[in-house]
MIDO-303505 format. One record per residue: residue in three letters; chain; x, y, z of N, C-alpha, C in turn. Coordinates in Angstrom, 3 decimals, padded with zeros to 6 digits, always signed. Example, Ala and Ser with C-alpha at 12.3 -4.5 7.8 and 13.67 -1.06 7.14 Angstrom:
# MIDO-303505
+---------+--------+----------+----------+----------+----------+----------+----------+----------+----------+----------+
: residuo : cadena :      n.u :      n.v :      n.w :     ca.u :     ca.v :     ca.w :      c.u :      c.v :      c.w :
+---------+--------+----------+----------+----------+----------+----------+----------+----------+----------+----------+
:     ALA :      A : +013.190 : -005.690 : +007.800 : +012.300 : -004.500 : +007.800 : +013.200 : -003.300 : +007.800 :
:     SER :      A : +012.850 : -002.250 : +007.080 : +013.670 : -001.060 : +007.140 : +012.900 : +000.030 : +007.870 :
+---------+--------+----------+----------+----------+----------+----------+----------+----------+----------+----------+
END
This chain:
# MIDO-303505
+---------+--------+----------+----------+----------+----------+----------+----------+----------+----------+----------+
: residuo : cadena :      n.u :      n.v :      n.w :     ca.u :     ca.v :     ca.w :      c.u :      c.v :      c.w :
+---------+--------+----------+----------+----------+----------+----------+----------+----------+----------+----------+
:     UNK :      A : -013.097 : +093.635 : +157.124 : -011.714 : +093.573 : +157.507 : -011.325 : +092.143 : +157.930 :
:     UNK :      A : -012.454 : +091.696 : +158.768 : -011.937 : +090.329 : +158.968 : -011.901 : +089.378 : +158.011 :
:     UNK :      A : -012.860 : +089.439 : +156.961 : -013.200 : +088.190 : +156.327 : -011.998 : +088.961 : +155.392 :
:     UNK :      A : -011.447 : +089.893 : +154.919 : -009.974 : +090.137 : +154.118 : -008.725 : +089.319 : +154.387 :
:     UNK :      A : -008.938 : +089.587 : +155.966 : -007.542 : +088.959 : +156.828 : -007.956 : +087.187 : +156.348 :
:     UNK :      A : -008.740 : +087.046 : +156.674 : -008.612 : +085.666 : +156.799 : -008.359 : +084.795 : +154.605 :
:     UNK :      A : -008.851 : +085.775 : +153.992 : -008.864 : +085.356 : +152.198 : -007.307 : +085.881 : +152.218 :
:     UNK :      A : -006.671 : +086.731 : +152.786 : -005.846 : +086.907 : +152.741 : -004.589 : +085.802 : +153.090 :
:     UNK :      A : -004.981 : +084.609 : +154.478 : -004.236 : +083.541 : +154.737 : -004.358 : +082.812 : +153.379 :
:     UNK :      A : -005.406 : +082.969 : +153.029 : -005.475 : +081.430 : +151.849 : -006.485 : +081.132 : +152.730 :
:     UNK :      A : -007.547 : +081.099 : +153.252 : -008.345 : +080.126 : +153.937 : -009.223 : +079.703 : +152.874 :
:     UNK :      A : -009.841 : +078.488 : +152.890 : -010.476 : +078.144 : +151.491 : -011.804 : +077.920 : +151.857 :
:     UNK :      A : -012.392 : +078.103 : +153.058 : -013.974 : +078.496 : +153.225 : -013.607 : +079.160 : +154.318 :
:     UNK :      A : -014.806 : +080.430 : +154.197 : -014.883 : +081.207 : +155.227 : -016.618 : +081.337 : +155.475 :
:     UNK :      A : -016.690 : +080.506 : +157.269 : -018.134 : +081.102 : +157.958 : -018.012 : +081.695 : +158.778 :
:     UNK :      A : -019.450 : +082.813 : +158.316 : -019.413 : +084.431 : +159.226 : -020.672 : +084.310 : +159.526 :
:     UNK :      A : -020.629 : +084.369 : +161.013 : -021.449 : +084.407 : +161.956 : -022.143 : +086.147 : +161.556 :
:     UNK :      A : -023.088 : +085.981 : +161.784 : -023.928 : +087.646 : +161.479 : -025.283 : +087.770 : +162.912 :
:     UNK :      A : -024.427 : +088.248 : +163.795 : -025.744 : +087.325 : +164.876 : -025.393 : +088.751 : +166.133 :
:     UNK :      A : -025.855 : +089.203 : +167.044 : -025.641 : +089.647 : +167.820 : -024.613 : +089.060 : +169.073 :
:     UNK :      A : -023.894 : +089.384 : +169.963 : -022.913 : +088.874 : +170.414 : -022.858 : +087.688 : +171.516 :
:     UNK :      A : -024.687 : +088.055 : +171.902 : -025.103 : +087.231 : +173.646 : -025.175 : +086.205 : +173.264 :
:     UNK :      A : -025.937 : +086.351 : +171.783 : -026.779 : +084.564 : +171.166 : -026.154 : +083.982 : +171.572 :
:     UNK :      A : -026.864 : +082.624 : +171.488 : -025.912 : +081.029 : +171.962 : -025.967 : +080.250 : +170.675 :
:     UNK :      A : -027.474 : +080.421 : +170.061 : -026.662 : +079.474 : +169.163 : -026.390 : +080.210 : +167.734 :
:     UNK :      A : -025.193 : +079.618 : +167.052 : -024.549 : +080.029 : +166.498 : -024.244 : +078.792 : +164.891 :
:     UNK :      A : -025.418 : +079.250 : +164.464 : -025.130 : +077.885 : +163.011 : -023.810 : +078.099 : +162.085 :
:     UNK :      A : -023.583 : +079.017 : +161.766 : -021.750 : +078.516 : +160.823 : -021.188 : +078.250 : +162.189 :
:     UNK :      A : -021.335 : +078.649 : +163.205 : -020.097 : +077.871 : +164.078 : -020.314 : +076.299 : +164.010 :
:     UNK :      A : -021.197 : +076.272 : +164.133 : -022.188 : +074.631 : +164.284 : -021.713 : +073.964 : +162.796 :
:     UNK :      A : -022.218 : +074.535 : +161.605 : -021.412 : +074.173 : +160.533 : -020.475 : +073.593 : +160.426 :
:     UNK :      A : -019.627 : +074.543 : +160.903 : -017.846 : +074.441 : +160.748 : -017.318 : +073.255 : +161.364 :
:     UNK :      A : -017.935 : +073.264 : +162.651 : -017.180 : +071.895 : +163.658 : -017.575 : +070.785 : +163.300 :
:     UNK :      A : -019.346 : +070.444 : +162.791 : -019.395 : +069.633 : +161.691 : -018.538 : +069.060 : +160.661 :
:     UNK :      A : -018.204 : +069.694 : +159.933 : -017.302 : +069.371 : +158.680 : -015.890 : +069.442 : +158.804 :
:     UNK :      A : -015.616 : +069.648 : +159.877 : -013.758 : +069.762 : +160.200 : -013.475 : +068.666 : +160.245 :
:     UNK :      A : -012.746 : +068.586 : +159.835 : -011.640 : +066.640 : +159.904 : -010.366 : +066.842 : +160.603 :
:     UNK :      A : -009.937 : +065.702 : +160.931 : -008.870 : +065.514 : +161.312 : -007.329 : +066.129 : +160.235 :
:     UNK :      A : -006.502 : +067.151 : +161.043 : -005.500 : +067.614 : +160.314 : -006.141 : +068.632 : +159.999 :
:     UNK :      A : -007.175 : +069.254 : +160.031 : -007.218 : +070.672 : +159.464 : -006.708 : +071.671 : +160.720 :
:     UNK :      A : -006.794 : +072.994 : +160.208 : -006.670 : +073.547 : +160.797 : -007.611 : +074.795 : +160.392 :
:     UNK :      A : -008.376 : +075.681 : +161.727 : -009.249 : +076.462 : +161.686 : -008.485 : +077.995 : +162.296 :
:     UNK :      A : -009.077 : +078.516 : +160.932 : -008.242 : +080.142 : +160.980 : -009.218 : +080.894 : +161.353 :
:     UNK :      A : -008.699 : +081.664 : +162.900 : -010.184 : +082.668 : +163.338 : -009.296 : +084.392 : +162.948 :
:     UNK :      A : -010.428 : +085.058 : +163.073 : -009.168 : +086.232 : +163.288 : -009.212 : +086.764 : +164.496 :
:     UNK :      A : -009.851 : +086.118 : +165.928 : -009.870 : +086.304 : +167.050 : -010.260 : +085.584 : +167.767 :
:     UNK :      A : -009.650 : +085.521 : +168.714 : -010.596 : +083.908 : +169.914 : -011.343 : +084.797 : +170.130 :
:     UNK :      A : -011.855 : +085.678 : +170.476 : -013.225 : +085.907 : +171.151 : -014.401 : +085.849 : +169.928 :
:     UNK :      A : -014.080 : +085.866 : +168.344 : -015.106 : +084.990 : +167.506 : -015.416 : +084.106 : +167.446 :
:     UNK :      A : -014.536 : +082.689 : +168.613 : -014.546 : +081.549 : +168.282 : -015.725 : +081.344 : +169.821 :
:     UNK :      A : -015.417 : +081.698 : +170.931 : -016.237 : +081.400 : +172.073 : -016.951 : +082.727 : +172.659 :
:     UNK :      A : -017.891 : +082.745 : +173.278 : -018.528 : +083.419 : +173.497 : -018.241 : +083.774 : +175.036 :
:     UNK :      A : -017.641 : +082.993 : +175.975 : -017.400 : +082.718 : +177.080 : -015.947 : +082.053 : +176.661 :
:     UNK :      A : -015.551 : +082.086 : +178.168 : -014.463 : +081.421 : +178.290 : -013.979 : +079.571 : +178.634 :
:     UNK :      A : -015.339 : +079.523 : +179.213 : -015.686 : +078.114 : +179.347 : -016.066 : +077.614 : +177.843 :
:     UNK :      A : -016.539 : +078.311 : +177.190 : -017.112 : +077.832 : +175.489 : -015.452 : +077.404 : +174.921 :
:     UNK :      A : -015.207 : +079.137 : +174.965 : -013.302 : +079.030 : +174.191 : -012.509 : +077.667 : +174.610 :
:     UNK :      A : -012.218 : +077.064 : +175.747 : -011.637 : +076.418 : +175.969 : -012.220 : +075.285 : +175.779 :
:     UNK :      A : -012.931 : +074.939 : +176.271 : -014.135 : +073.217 : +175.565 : -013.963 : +073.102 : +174.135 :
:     UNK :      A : -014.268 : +074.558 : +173.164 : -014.342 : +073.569 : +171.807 : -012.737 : +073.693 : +171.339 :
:     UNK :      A : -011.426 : +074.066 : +171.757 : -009.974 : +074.214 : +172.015 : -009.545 : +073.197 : +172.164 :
:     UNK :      A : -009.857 : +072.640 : +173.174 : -009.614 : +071.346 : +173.450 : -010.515 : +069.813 : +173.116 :
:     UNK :      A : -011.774 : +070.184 : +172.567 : -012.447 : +069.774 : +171.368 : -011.230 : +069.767 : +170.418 :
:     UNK :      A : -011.545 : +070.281 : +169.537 : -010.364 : +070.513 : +168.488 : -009.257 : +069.902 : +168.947 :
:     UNK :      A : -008.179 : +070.032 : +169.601 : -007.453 : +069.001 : +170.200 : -007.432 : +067.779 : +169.874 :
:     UNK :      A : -008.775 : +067.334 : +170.758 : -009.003 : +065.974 : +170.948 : -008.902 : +065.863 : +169.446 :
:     UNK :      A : -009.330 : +065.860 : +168.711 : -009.588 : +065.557 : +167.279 : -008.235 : +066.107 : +165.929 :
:     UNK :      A : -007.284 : +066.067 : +166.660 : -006.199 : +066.427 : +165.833 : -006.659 : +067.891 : +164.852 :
:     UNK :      A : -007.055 : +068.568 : +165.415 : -007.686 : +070.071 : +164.571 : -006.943 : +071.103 : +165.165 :
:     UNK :      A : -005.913 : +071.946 : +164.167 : -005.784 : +072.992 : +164.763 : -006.400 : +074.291 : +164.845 :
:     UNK :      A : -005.601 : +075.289 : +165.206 : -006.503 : +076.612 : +165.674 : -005.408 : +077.691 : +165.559 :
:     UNK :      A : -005.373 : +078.490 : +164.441 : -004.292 : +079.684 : +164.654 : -005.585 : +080.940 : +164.459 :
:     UNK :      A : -004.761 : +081.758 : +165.452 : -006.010 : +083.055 : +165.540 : -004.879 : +084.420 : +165.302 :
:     UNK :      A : -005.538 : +084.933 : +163.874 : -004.562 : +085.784 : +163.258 : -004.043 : +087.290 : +164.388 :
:     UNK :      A : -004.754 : +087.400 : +165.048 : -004.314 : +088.665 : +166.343 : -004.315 : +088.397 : +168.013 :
:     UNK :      A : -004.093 : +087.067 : +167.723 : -003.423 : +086.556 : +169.158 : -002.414 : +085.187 : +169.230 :
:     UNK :      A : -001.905 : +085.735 : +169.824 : -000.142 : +084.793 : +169.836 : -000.633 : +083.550 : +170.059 :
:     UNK :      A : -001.704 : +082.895 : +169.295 : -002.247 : +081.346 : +169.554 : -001.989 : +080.982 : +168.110 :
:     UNK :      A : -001.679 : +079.768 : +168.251 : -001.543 : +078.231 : +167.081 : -001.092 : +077.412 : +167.654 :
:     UNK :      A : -002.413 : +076.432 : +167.683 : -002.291 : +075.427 : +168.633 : -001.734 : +073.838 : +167.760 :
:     UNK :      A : -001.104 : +074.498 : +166.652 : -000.303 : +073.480 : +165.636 : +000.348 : +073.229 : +166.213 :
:     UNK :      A : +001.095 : +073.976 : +166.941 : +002.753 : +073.943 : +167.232 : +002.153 : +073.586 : +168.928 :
:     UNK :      A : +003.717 : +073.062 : +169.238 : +003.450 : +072.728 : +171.160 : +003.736 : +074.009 : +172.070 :
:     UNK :      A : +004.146 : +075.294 : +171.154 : +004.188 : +076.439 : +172.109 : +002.644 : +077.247 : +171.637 :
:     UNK :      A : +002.472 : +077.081 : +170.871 : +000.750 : +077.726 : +170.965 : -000.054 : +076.463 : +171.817 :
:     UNK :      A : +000.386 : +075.772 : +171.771 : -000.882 : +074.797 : +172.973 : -000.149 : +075.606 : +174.503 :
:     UNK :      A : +000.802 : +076.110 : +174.094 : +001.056 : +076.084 : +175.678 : +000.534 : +077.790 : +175.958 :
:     UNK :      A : +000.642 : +078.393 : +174.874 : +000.247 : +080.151 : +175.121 : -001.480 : +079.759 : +175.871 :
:     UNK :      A : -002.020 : +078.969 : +174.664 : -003.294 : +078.972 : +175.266 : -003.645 : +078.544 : +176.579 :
:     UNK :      A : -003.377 : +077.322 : +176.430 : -003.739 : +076.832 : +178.155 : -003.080 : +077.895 : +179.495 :
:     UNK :      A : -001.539 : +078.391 : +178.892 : -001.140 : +079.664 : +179.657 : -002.514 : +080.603 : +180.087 :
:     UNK :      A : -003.067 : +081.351 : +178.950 : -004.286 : +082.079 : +179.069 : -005.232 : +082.015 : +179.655 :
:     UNK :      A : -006.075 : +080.745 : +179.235 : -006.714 : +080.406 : +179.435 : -006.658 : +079.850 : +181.186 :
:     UNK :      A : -005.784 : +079.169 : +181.932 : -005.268 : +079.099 : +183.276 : -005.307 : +080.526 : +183.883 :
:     UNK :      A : -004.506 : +081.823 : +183.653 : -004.740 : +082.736 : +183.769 : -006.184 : +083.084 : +184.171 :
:     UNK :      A : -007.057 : +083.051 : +183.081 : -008.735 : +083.118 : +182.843 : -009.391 : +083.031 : +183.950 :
:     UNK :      A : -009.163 : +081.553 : +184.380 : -009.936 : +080.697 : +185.618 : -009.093 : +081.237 : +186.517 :
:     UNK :      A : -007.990 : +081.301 : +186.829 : -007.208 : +082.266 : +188.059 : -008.371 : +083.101 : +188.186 :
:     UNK :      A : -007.945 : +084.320 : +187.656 : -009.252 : +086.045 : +187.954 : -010.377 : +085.646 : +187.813 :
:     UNK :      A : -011.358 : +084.626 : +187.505 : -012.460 : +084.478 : +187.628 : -012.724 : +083.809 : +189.143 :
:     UNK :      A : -011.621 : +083.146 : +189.346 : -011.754 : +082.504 : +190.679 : -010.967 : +083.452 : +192.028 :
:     UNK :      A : -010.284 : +084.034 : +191.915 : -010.024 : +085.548 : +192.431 : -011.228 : +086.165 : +192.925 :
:     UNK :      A : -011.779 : +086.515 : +191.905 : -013.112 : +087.443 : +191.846 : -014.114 : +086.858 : +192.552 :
:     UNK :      A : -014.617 : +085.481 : +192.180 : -015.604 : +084.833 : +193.199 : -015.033 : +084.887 : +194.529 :
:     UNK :      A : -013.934 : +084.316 : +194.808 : -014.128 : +084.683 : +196.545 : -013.815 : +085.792 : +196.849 :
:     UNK :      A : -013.316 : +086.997 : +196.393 : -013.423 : +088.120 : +196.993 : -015.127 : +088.651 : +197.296 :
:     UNK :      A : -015.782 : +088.690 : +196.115 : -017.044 : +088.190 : +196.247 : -017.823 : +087.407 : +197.561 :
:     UNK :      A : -017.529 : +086.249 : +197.493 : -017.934 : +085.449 : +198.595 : -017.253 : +086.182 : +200.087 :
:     UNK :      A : -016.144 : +086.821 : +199.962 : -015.647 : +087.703 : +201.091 : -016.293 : +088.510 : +201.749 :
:     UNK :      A : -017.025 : +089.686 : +200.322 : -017.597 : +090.689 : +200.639 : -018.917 : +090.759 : +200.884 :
:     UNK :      A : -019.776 : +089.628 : +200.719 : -021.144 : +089.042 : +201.017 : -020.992 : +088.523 : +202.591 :
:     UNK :      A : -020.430 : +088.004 : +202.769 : -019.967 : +087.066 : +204.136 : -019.880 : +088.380 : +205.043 :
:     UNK :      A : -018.915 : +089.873 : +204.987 : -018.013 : +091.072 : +205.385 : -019.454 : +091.869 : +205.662 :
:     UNK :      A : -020.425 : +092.154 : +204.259 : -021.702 : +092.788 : +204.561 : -022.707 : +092.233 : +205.695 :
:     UNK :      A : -022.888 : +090.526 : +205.282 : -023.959 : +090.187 : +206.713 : -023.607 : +090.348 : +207.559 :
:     UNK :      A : -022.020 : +090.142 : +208.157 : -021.634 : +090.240 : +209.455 : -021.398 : +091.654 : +209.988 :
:     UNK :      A : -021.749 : +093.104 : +209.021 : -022.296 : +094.149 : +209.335 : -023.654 : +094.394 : +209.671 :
+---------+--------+----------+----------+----------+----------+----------+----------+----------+----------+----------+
END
């Protein structure tokens, strides 16, 4: 289904990761960022195929960035061609680190709440 969606954009190479989900390393991803140039643009059919984490997603995002590469992801309101998909993402992604950082100090709350029981 995915690799349809994406022959379906027109994409003119498609690499498919075939790997279990924890792995880290990841050779067509490794591939791909290799051979990307400046002005392309990389068609996922989901950010969560592109990073494994959220710290991953956003590093090689803004990777890409840095390097004039875009990023449209066919089932999430991202294309980071345009200046309102740079802004959905970093929106998100800000979001992201919000509830992750939420969560740690409630965390750090409830560790602190237990010893002093």
């Amino acid at each position: 289904m995915q690799i349809d969606a994406l022959n379906n954009e027109g994409c003119k190479k498609i690499f498919s990761e075939v790997a279990n989900g924890a792995r880290q390393d990841r050779p067509e991803l490794t591939k791909l960022l290799e051979i990307v140039e400046d002005g392309d643009t990389i068609v996922i059919w989901k950010l969560d195929r592109l990073g494994r984490s959220l710290h991953h997603l956003v590093k090689t995002v803004n990777d890409l960035n840095k390097n004039n590469i875009g990023l449209i992801s066919l089932n999430d309101p991202i294309n980071t061609t345009t200046a309102q998909g740079r802004l959905m993402f970093n929106m998100f992604a800000s979001l992201a680190e919000f509830e992750r950082d939420v969560i740690y100090e409630r965390t750090i709350a409830g560790i602190k709440s237990a010893k002093a029981r």
